[in-house]
NUMI-515240 format. One line per field, with one value per residue: residue number from 1; residue in three letters; y, z, x of N, C-alpha, C, O in turn. Coordinates in pm, whole numbers. Layout:
# residues N
pos = [NUM, ...]
code = [ALA, ...]
n.py = [Y, ...]
n.pz = [Z, ...]
n.px = [X, ...]
ca.py = [Y, ...]
ca.pz = [Z, ...]
ca.px = [X, ...]
c.py = [Y, ...]
c.pz = [Z, ...]
c.px = [X, ...]
o.py = [Y, ...]
o.pz = [Z, ...]
o.px = [X, ...]
//
This chain:
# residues 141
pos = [1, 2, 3, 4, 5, 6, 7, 8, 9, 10, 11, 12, 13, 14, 15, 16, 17, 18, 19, 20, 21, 22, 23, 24, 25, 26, 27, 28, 29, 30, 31, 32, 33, 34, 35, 36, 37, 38, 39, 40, 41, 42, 43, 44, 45, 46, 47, 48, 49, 50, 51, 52, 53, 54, 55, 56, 57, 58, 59, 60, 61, 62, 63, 64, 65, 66, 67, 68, 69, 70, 71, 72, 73, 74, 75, 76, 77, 78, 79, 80, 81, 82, 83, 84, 85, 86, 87, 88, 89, 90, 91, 92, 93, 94, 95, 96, 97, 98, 99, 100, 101, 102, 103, 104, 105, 106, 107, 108, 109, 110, 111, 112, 113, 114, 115, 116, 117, 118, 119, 120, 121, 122, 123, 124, 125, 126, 127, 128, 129, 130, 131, 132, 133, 134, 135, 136, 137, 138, 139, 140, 141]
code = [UNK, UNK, UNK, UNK, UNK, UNK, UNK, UNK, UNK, UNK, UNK, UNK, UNK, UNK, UNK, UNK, UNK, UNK, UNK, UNK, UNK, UNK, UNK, UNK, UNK, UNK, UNK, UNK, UNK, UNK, UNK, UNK, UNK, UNK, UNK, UNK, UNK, UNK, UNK, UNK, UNK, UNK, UNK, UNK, UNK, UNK, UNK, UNK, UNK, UNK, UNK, UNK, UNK, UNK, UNK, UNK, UNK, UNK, UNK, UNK, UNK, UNK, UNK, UNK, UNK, UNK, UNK, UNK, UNK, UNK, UNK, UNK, UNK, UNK, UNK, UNK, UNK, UNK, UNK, UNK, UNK, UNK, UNK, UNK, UNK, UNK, UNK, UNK, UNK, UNK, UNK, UNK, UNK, UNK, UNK, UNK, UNK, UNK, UNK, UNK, UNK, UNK, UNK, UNK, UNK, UNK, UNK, UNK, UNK, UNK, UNK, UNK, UNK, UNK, UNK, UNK, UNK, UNK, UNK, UNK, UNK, UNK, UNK, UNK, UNK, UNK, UNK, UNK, UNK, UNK, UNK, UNK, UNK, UNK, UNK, UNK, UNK, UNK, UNK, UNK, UNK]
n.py = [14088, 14018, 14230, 14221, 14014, 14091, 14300, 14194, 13992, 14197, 14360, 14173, 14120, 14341, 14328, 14118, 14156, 14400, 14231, 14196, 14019, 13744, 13811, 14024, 13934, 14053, 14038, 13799, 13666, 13811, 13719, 13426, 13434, 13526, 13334, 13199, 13404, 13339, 13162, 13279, 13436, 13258, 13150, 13390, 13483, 13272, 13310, 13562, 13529, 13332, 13486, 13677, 13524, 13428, 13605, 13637, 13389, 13398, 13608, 13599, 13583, 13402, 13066, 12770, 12580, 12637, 12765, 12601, 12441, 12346, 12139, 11991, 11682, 11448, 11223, 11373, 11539, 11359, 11240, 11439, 11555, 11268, 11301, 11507, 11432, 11188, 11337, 11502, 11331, 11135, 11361, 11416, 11158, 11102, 11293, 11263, 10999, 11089, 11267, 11079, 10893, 11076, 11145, 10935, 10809, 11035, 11244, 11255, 11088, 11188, 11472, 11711, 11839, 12188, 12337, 12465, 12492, 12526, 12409, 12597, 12746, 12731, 12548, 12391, 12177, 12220, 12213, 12376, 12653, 12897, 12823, 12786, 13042, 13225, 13341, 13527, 13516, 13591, 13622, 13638, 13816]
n.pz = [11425, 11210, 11175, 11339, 11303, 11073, 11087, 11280, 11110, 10910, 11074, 11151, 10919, 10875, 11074, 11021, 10783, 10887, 11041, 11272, 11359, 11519, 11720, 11875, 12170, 12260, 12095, 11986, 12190, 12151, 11934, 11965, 12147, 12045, 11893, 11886, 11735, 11469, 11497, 11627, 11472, 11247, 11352, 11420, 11189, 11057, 11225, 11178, 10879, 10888, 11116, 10911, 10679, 10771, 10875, 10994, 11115, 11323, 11474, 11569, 11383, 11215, 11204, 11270, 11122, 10879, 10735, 10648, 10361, 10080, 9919, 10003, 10137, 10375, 10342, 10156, 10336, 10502, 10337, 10249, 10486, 10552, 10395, 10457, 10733, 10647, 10486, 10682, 10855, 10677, 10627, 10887, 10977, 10852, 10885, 11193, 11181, 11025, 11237, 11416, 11329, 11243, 11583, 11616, 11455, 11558, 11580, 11297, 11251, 11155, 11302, 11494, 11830, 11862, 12049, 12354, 12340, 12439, 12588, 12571, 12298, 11984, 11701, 11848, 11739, 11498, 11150, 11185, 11344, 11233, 11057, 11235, 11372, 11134, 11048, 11178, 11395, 11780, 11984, 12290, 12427]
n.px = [7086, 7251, 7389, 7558, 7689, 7810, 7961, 8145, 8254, 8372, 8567, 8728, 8813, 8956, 9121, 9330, 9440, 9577, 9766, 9726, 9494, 9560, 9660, 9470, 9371, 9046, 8883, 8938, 8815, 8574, 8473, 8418, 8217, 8049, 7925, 7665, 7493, 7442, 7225, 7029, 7006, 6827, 6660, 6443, 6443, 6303, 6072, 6031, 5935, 5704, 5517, 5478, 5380, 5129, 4945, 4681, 4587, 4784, 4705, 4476, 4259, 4150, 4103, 4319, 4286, 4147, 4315, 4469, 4654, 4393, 4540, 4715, 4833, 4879, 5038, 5247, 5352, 5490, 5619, 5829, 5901, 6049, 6215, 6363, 6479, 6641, 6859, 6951, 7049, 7248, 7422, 7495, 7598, 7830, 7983, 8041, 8146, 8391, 8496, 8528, 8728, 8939, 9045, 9084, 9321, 9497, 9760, 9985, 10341, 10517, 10518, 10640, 10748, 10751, 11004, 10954, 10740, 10354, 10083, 9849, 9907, 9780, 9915, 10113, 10185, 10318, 10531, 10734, 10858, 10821, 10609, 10382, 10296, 10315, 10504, 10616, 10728, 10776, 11021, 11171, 11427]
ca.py = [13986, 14024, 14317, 14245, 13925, 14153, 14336, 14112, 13946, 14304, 14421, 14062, 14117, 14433, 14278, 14031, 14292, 14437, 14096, 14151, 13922, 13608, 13893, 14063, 13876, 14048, 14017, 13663, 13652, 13820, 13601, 13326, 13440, 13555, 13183, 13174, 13455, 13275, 13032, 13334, 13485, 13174, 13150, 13517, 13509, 13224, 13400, 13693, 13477, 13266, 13569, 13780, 13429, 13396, 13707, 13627, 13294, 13442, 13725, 13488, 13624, 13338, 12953, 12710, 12436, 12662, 12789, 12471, 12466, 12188, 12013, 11945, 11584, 11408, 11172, 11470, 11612, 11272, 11204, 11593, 11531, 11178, 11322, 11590, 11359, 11095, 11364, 11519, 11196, 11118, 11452, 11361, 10987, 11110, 11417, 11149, 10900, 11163, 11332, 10962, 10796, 11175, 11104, 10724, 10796, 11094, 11266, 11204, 11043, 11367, 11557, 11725, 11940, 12296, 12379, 12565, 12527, 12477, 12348, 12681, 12702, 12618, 12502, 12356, 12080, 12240, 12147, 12491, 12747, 12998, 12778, 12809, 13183, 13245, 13409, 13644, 13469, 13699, 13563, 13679, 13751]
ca.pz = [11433, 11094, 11136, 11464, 11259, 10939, 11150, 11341, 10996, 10853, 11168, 11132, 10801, 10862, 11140, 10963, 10638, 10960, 11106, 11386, 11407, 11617, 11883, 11934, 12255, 12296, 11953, 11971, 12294, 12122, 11802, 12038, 12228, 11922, 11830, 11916, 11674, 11318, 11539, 11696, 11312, 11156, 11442, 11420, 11012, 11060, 11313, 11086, 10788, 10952, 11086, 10775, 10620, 10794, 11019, 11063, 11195, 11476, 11557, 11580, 11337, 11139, 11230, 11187, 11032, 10784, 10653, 10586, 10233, 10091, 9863, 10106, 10153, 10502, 10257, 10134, 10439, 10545, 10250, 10248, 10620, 10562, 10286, 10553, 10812, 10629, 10430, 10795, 10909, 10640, 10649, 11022, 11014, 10768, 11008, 11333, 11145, 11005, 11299, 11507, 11229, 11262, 11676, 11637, 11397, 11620, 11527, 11247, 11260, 11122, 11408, 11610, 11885, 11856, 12160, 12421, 12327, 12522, 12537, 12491, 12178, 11904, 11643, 11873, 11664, 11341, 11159, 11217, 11446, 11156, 11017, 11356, 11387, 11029, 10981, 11265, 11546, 11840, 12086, 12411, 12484]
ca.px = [7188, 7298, 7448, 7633, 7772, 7863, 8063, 8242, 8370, 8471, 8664, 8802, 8937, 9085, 9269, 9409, 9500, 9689, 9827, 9705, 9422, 9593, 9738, 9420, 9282, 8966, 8827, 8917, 8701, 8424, 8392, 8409, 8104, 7926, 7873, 7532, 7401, 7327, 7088, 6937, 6902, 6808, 6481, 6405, 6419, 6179, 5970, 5948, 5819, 5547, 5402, 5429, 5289, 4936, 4866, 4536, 4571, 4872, 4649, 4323, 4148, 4127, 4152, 4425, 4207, 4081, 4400, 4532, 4632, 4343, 4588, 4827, 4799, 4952, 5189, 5301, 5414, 5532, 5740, 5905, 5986, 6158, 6347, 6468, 6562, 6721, 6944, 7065, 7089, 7337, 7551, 7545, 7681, 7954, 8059, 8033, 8275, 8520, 8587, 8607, 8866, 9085, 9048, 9136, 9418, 9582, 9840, 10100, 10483, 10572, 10475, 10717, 10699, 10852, 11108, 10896, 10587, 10267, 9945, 9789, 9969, 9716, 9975, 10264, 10269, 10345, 10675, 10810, 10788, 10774, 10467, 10332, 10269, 10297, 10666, 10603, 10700, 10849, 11069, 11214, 11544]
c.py = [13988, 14080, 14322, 14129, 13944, 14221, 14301, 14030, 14055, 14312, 14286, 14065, 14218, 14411, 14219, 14103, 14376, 14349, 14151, 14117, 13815, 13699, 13972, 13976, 13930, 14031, 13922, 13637, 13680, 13725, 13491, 13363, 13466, 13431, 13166, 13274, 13442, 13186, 13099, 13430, 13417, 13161, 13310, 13522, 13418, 13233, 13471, 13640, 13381, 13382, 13677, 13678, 13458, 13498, 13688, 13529, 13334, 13507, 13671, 13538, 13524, 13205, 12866, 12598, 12513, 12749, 12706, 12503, 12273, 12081, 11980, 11783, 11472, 11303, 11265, 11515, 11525, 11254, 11325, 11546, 11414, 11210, 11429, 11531, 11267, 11206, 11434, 11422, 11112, 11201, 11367, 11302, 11040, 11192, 11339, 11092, 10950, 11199, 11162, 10906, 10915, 11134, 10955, 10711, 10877, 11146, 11201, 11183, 11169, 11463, 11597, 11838, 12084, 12317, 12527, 12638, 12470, 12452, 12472, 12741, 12663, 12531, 12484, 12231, 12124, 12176, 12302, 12626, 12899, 12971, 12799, 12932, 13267, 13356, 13481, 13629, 13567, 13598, 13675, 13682, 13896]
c.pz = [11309, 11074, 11237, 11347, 11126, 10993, 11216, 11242, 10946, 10965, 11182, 11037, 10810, 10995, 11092, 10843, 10722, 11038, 11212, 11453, 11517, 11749, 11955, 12004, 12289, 12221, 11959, 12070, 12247, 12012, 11865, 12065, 12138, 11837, 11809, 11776, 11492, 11402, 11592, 11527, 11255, 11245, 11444, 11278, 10987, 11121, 11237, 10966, 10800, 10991, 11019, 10663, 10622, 10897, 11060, 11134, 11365, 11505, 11579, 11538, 11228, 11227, 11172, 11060, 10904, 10695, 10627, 10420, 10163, 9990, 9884, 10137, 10288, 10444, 10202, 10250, 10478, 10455, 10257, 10412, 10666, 10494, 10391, 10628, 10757, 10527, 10538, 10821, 10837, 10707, 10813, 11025, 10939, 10832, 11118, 11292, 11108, 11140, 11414, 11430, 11257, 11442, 11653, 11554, 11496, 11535, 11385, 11268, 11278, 11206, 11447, 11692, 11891, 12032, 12239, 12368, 12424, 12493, 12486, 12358, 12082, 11835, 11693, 11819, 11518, 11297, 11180, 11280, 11382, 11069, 11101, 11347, 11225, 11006, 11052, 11401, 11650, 11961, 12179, 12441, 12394]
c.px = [7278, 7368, 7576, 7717, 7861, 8007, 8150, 8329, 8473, 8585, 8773, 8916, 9015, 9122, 9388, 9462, 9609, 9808, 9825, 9624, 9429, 9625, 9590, 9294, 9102, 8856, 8791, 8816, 8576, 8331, 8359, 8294, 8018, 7877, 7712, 7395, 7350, 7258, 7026, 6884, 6884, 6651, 6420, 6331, 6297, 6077, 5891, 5859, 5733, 5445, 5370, 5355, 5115, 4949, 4757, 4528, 4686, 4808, 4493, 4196, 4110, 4185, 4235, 4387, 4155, 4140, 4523, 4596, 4557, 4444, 4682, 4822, 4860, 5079, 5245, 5379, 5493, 5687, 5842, 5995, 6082, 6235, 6456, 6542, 6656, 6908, 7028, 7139, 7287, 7515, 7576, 7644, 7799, 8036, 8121, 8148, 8395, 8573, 8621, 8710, 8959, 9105, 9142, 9319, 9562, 9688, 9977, 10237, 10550, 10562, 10603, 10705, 10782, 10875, 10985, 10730, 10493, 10133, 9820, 9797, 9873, 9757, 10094, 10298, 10295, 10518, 10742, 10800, 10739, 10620, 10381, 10257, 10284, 10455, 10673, 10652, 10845, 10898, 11128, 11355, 11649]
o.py = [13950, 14052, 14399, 14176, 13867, 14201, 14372, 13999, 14043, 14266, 14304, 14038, 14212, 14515, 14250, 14073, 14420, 14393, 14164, 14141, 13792, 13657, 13982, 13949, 13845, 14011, 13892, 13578, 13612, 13683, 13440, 13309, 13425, 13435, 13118, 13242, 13502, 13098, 13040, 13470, 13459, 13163, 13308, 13551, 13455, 13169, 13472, 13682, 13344, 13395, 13755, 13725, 13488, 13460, 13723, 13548, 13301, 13501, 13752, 13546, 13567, 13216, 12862, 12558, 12438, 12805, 12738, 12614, 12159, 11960, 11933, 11802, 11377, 11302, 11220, 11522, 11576, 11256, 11287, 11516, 11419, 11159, 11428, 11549, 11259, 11159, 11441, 11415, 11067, 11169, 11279, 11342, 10995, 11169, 11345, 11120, 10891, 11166, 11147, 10863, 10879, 11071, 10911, 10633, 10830, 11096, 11101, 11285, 11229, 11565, 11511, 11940, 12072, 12312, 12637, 12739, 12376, 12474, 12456, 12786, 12540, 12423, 12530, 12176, 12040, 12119, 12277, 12701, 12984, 13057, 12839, 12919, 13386, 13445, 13557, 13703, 13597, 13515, 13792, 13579, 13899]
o.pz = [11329, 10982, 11226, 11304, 11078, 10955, 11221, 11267, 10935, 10936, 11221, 11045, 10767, 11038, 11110, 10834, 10667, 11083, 11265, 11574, 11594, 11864, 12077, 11958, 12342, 12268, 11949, 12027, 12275, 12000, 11822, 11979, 12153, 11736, 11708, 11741, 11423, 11325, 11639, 11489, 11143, 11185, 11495, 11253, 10918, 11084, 11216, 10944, 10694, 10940, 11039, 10573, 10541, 11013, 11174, 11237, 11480, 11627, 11611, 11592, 11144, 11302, 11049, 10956, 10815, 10603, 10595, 10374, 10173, 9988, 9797, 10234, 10219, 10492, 10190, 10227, 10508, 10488, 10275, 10433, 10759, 10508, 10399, 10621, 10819, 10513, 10523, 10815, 10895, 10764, 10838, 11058, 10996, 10837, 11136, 11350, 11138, 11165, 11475, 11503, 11299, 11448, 11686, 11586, 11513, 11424, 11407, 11321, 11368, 11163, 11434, 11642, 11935, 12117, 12193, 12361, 12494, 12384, 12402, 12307, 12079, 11846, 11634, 11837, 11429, 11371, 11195, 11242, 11431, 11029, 11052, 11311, 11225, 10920, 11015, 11497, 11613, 12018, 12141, 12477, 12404]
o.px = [7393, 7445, 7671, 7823, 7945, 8122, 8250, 8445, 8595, 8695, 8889, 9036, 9131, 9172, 9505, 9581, 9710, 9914, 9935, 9621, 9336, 9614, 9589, 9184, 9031, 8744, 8672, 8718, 8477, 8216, 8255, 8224, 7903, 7806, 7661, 7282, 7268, 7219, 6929, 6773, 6911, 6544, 6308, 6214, 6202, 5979, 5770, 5745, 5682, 5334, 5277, 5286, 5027, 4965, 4730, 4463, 4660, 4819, 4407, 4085, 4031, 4283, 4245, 4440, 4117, 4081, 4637, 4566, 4603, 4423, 4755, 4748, 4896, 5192, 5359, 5500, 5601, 5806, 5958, 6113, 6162, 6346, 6579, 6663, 6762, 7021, 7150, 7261, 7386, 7619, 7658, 7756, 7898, 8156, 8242, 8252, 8499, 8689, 8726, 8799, 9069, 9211, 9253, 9408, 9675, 9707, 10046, 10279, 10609, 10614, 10689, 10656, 10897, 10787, 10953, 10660, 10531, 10080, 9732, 9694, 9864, 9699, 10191, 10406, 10288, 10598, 10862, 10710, 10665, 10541, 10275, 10140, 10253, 10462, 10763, 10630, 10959, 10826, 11131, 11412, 11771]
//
C-alpha cells in the first residue's frame, strides 16, 4: 500500500511540474479511488506488529492469560483509553462545529459568479476566471 500511495503522490507532482495535473481526468479518477489505502496500511501495519509482537500466543502456542504483561493494571488501561477517547472526541467536536459555522455562514458578499460557468466547475465562484484555472484558462472560440 505504501508503495501504490508513494507513487500516486510522485506521478502527481510531476503532473503538476507539467501543469497538467487539473486536465488529467484519469489520474484524478484514480487518486479519487485510492482513498481507501492509508486505512488499509494503517490495519495491515498494525496486523504486522501484533503478530510480530506475541507469535506464540497467534499461533497457540502460548496462552493469552499468561502473556498478559503482570504490571498492567485495569486503571491503567482505563485511564490510557479515556485519555484516547476524550482527545478524539475533542478534535472531533471542533471539526463538527467548523465545518457547520462554514455551512451556516455560506458563501461570501464577495462572491461572484464567472460568466459561463457551471456546477461542475470546482472554483466557479472565484473572483476571476484567471484565479479559477490558475492563468491557464482556455476558451473556445
Amino acid at each position: 500500500m505504501g508503495l501504490i500511495m508513494l507513487a500516486v503522490s510522485w506521478f502527481g507532482n510531476f503532473l503538476r511540474l507539467r501543469g497538467q495535473l487539473e486536465t488529467t481526468r484519469w489520474f484524478l479518477w484514480g487518486t479519487f479511488l485510492a482513498f481507501p489505502t492509508g486505512f488499509i496500511a494503517i490495519l495491515t501495519g498494525w496486523f504486522t506488529a501484533e503478530v510480530g509482537r506475541q507469535p506464540w500466543v497467534v499461533y497457540g502456542l502460548l496462552r493469552t492469560r499468561d502473556a498478559v504483561t503482570p504490571s498492567l493494571a485495569i486503571g491503567d488501561v482505563l485511564v490510557s483509553l479515556a485519555g484516547y477517547v476524550l482527545v478524539y472526541a475533542t478534535f472531533v467536536s471542533f471539526g463538527v462545529y467548523y465545518i457547520y459555522k462554514l455551512l451556516r455562514e455560506g458563501p461570501t458578499a464577495e462572491a461572484k459568479a464567472i460568466p459561463r460557468a457551471t456546477g461542475s466547475r470546482p472554483m466557479a465562484f472565484a473572483g476571476t476566471a484567471d484565479s479559477a484555472t490558475g492563468g491557464r484558462l482556455r476558451t473556445e472560440g
